[in-house]
C-alpha positions as CSV (number, residue, x, y, z in Angstrom):
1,X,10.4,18.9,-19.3
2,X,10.1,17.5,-15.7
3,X,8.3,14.9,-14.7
4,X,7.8,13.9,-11.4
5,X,7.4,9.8,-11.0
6,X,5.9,9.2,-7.5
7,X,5.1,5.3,-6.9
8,X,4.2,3.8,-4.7
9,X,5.4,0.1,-4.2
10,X,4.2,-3.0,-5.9
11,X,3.2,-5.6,-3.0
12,X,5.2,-8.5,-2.7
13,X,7.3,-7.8,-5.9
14,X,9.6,-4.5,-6.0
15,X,9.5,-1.8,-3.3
16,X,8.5,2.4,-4.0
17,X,12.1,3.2,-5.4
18,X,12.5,0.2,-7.7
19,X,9.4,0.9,-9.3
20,X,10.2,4.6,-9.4
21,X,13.5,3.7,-11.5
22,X,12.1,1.1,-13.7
23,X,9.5,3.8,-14.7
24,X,12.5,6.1,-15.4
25,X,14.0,3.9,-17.3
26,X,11.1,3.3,-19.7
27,X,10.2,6.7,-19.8
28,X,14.4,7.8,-21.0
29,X,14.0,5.8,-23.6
30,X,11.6,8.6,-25.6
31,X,12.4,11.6,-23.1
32,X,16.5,11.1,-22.2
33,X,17.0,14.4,-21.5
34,X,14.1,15.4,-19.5
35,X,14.2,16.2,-15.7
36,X,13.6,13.4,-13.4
37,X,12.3,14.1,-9.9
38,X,12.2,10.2,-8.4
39,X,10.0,10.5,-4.7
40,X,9.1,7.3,-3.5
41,X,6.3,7.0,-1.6
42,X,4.3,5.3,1.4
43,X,1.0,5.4,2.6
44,X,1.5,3.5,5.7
45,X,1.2,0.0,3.7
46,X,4.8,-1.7,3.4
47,X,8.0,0.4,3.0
48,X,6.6,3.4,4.4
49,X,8.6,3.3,7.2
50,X,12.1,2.9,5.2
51,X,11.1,5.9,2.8
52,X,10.1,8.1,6.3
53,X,13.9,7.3,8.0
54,X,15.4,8.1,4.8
55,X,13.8,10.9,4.3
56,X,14.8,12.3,7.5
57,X,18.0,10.8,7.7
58,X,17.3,7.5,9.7
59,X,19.8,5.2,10.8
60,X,18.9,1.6,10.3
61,X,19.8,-1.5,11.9
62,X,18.3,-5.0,12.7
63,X,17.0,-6.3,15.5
64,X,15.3,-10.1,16.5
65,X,12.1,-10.0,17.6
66,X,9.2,-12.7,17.6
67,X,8.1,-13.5,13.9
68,X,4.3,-14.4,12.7
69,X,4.6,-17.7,14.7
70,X,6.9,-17.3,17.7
71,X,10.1,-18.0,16.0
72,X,12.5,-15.1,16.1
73,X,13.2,-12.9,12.7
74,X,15.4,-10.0,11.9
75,X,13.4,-7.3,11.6
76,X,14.4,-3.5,10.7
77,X,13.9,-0.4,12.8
78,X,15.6,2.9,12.5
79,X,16.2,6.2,14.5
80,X,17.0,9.6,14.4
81,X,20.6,10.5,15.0
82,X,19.9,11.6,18.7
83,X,17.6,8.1,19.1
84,X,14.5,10.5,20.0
85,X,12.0,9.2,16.8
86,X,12.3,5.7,16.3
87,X,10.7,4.1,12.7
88,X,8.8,0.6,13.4
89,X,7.2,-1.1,10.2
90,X,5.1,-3.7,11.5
91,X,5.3,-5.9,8.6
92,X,8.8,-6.6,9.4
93,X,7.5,-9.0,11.8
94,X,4.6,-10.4,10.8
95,X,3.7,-9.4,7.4
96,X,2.5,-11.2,4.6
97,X,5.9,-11.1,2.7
98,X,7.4,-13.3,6.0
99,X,4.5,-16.0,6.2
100,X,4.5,-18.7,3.3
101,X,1.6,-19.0,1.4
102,X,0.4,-22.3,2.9
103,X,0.5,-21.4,6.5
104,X,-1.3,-18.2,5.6
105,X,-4.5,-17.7,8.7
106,X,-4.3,-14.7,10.3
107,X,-6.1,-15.5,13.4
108,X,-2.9,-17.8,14.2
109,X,-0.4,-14.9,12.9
110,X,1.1,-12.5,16.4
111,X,1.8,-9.7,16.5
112,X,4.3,-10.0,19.5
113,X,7.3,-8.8,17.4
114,X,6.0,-5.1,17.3
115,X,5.6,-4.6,20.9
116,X,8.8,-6.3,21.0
117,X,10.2,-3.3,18.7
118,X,8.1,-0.4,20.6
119,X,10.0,-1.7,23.5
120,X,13.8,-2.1,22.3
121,X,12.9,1.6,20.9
122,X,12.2,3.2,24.2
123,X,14.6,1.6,25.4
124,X,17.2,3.0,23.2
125,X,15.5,6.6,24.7
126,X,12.7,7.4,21.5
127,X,10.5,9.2,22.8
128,X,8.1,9.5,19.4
129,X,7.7,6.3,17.7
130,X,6.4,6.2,13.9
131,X,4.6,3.0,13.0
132,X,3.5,1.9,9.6
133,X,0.8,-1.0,9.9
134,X,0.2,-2.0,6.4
135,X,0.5,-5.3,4.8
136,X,-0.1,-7.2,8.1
137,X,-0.8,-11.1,8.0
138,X,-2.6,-10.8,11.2
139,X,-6.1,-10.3,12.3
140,X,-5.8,-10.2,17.0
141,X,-7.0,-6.5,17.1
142,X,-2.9,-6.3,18.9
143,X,-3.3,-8.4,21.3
144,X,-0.2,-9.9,20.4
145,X,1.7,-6.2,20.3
146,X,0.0,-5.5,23.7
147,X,1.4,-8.9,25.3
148,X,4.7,-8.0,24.6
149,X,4.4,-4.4,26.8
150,X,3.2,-6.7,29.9
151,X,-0.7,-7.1,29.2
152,X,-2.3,-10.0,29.8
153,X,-5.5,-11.8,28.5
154,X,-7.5,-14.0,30.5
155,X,-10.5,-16.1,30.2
156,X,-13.4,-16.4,32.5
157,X,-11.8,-19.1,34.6
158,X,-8.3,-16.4,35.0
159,X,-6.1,-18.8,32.4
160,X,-3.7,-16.7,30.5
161,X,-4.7,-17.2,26.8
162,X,-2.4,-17.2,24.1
163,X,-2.7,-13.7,22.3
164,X,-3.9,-15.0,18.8
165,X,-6.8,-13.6,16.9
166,X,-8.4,-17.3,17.4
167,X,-8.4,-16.2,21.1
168,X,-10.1,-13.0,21.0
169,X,-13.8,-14.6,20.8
170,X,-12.6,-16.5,24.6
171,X,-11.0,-13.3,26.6
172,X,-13.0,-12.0,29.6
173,X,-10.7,-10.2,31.5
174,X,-7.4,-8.1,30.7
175,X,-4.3,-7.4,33.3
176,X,-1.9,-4.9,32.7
177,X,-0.2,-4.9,36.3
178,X,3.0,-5.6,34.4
179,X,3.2,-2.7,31.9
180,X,6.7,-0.6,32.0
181,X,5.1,3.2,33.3
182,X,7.3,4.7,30.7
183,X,5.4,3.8,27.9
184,X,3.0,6.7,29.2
185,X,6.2,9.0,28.1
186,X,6.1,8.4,24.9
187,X,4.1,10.3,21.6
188,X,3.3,7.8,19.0
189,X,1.9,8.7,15.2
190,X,0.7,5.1,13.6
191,X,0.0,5.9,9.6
192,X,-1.9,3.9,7.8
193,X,-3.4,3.7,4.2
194,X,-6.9,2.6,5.0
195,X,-9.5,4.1,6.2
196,X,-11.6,0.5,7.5
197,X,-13.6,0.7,10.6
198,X,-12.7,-2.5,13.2
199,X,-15.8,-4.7,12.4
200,X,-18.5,-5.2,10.0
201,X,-18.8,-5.8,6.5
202,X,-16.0,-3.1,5.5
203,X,-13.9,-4.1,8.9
204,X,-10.6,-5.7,9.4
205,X,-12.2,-9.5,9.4
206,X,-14.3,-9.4,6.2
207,X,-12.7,-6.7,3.9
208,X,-8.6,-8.0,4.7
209,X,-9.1,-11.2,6.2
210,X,-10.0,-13.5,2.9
211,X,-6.3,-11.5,1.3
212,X,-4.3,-12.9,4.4
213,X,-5.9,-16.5,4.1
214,X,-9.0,-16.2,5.7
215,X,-12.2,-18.8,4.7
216,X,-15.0,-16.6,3.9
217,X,-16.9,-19.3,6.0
218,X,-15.1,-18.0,9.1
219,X,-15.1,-14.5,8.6
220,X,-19.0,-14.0,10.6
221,X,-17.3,-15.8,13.0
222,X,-13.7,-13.5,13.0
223,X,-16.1,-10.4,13.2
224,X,-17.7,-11.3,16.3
225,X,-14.8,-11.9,18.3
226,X,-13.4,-9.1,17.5
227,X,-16.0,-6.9,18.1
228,X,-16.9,-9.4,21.5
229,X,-12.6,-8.2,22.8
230,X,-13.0,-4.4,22.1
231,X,-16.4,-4.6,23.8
232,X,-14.7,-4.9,26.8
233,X,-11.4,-3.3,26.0
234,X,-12.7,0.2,24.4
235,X,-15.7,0.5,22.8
236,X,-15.3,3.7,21.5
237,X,-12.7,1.6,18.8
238,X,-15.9,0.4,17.3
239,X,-16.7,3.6,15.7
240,X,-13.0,5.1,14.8
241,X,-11.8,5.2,11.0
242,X,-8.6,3.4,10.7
243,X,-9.0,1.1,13.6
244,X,-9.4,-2.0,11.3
245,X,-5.8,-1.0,9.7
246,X,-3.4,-4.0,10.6
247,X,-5.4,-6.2,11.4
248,X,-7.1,-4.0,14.3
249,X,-3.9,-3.2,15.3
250,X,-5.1,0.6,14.6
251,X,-7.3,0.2,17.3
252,X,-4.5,-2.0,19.6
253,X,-2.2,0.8,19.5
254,X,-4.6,3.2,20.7
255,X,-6.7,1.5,23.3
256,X,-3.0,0.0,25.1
257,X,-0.8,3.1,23.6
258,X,-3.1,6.2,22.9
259,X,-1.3,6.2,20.1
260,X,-2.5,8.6,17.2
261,X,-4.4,6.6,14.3
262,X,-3.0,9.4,11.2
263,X,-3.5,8.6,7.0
264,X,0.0,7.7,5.8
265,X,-0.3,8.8,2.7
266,X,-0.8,12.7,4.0
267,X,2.0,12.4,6.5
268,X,4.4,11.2,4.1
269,X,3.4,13.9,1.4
270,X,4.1,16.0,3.9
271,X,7.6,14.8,4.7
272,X,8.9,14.7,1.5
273,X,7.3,18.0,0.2
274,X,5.2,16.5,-2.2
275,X,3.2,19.8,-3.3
276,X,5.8,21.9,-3.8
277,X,7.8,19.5,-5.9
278,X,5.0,19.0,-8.1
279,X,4.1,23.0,-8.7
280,X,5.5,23.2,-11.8
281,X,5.6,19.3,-13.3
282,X,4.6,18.8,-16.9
283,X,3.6,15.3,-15.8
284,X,3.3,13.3,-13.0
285,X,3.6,9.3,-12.2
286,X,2.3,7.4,-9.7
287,X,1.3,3.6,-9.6
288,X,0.6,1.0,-6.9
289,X,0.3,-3.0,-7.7
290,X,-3.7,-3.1,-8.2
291,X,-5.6,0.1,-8.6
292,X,-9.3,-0.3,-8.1
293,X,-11.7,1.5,-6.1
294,X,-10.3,1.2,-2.6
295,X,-7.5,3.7,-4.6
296,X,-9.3,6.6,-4.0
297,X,-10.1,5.3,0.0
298,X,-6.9,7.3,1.0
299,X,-4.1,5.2,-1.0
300,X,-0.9,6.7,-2.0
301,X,-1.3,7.3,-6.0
302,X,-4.8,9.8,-5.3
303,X,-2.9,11.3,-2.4
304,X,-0.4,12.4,-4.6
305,X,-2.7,13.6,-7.5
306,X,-4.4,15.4,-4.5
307,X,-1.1,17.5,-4.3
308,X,-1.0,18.5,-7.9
309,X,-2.1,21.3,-9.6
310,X,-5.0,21.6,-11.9
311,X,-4.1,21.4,-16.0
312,X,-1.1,18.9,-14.8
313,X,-2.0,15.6,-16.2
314,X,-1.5,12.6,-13.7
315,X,-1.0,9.0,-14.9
316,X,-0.8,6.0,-13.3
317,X,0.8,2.6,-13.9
318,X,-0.2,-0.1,-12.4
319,X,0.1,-4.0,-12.3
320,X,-3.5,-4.5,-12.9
321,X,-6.8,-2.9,-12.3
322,X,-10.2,-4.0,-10.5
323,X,-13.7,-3.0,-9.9
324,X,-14.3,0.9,-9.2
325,X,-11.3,3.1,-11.2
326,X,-14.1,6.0,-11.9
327,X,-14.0,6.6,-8.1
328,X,-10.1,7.0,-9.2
329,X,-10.9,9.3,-11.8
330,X,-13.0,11.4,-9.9
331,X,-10.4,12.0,-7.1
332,X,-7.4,13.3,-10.2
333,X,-6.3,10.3,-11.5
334,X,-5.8,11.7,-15.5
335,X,-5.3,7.8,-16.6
336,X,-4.3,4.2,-15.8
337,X,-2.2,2.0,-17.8
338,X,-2.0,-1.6,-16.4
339,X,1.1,-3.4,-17.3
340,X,0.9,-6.6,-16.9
341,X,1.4,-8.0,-20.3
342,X,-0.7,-11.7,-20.3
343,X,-2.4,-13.9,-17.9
344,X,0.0,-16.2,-16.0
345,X,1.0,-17.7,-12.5
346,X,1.8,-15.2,-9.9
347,X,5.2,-16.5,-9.7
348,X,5.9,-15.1,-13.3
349,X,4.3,-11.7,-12.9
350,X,6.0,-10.7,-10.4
351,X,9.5,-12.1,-12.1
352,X,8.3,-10.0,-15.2
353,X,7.4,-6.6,-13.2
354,X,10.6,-5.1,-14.1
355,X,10.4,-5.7,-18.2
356,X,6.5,-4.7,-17.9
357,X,7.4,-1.6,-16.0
358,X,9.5,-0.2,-18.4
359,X,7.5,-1.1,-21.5
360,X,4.6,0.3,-20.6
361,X,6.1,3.5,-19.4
362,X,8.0,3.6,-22.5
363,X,4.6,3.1,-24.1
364,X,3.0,6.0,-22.1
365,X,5.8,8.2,-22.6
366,X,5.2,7.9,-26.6
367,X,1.6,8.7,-26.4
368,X,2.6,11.7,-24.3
369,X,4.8,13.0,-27.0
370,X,2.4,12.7,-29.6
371,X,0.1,15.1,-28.2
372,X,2.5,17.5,-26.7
């Protein structure tokens, strides 16, 4: 029997190949002998980067940049053996992982660091860039990112402004005299696992902003000003899918980059073979933290039961589940099993991920054998 387990990873708790082998585990306990095909995967939300580079052979290394506040952090790149493709994951710097709970407002959060990375990568000679912009704890549209490659933001008085979400609302003008020409070299692919325009009620501010510690008081207010900067700096952002990814950093990275806005999940698929590896599967994982509607809005489980043949069941295993899951149905999903095993403090459900893991795909591996 093979069975292909393709999670995803489980925010803020155990990366894609953790949850992969806890899911084996469970699963040996009723099928020991079967075949096991473990691929990870991203969609362009944390850890898609470090699947990517291992995937084609990255080499990793560390590298201090400017965290969520100014202060520097080590943060994780990796390239090709000839240094030509360069992998930045832009929660390295300033994702939610790296910014305690209390000091959680992502109109205060920059995104300097991943300029910072785009240019110690160039400089290193990349000359295609992959970036992954998921699980952000920002909300500057990139400002921050664009500081870092010599733009400047200024208000109407020609004051340099500090390039924070909470200044987006005050910029008037924008200078890039000091921008390296050799970033105009450079081919970059930015994947992402959302499909959010940059403003209104399913835009960066109000859909992501109240998850990274936003006041729902303030998110009118967060809209406008975003939607008052790219105004001025390219309205044609306004109307692009996946330019509300990060943030806004989606539209950042093309406006100061013409950078490629791509859907993670279908680049990594493509990396790692997905379809071919699941053409003759008698059952196929996958499983993400929460599954609820946005799942089918071009996260990694549906992208993966998108790549599976018809007749071959595909089950998911999840933390928990929220509003929407026929939308998940509808796009191949065959079921979901939630594993969480009792309400408790988010401290202790993420500590217990592991145990709940494996029960309930020992658990799902049972009921598969009774009807097989």
């Amino acid at each position: 029997m093979k069975i292909v387990i393709a999670p995803d990873s489980f925010k803020e708790s155990l990366t894609a190949h953790e949850v992969a082998e806890y899911i084996k585990e469970g699963f040996q306990e009723v099928y020991p002998d079967a075949d096991y095909h473990l691929l990870p995967v991203g969609d362009g939300g944390e850890g898609t980067m470090a699947i990517l580079s291992e995937t084609l052979s990255g080499n990793k290394m560390k590298v201090s940049v400017s965290g969520p506040f100014g202060d520097k952090v080590p943060a994780e790149i990796a390239f090709t053996d000839d240094n030509k493709k360069a992998f930045i994951e832009m929660a390295e710097t300033c994702g939610l992982h790296v910014v305690p709970t209390s000091q959680r407002d992502p109109l205060q959060v920059s995104t300097k660091g991943v300029g910072e990375l785009i240019l110690y990568a160039v400089q290193k000679g990349a000359t295609e860039l992959i970036i992954g912009i998921g699980g952000s704890a920002s909300n500057d549209g990139g400002i921050g990112m664009a500081s870092a490659l010599g733009y400047e933001f200024l208000d109407t008085t020609g004051q340099v402004l500090t390039p924070i979400g909470a200044n987006l609302a005050n910029i008037a003008m924008i200078n890039s005299t000091n921008v390296p020409a050799e970033l105009k070299n450079i081919t970059i692919n930015v994947v992402t696992d959302v499909e959010n325009l940059l403003c209104g009620e399913k835009g960066a501010s109000f859909v992501f902003g109240p998850q990274k510690g936003l006041a729902k008081t303030d998110l009118p207010k967060a809209d406008e000003a975003m939607k008052h900067f790219y105004e001025l700096a390219n309205p044609a952002m306004l109307k692009m899918p996946r330019a509300g990814a990060g943030g806004g950093i989606g539209a950042g990275l093309v406006t100061f980059l013409e950078a490629n806005l791509l859907s993670g999940i279908d680049f990594v698929i493509e990396a790692l073979q997905m379809k071919s590896v699941c053409q003759d599967a008698d059952l196929v994982i996958v499983g993400e933290g929460k599954m609820d509607g946005q799942t089918a809005e071009g996260k990694a489980p549906v992208g993966v039961a998108k790549q599976v043949p018809e007749g071959i069941p595909v089950i998911a295993i999840c933390g928990s589940v929220g509003d929407g899951l026929e939308a998940v149905y509808e796009a191949g999903i065959t079921a979901v099993f939630p594993s969480i095993r009792e309400p408790a403090t988010l401290e202790k459900i993420l500590k217990e991920t592991p145990t709940n893991l494996r029960r309930t795909a020992r658990n799902v591996a049972a009921v598969w054998k009774g009807r097989v």
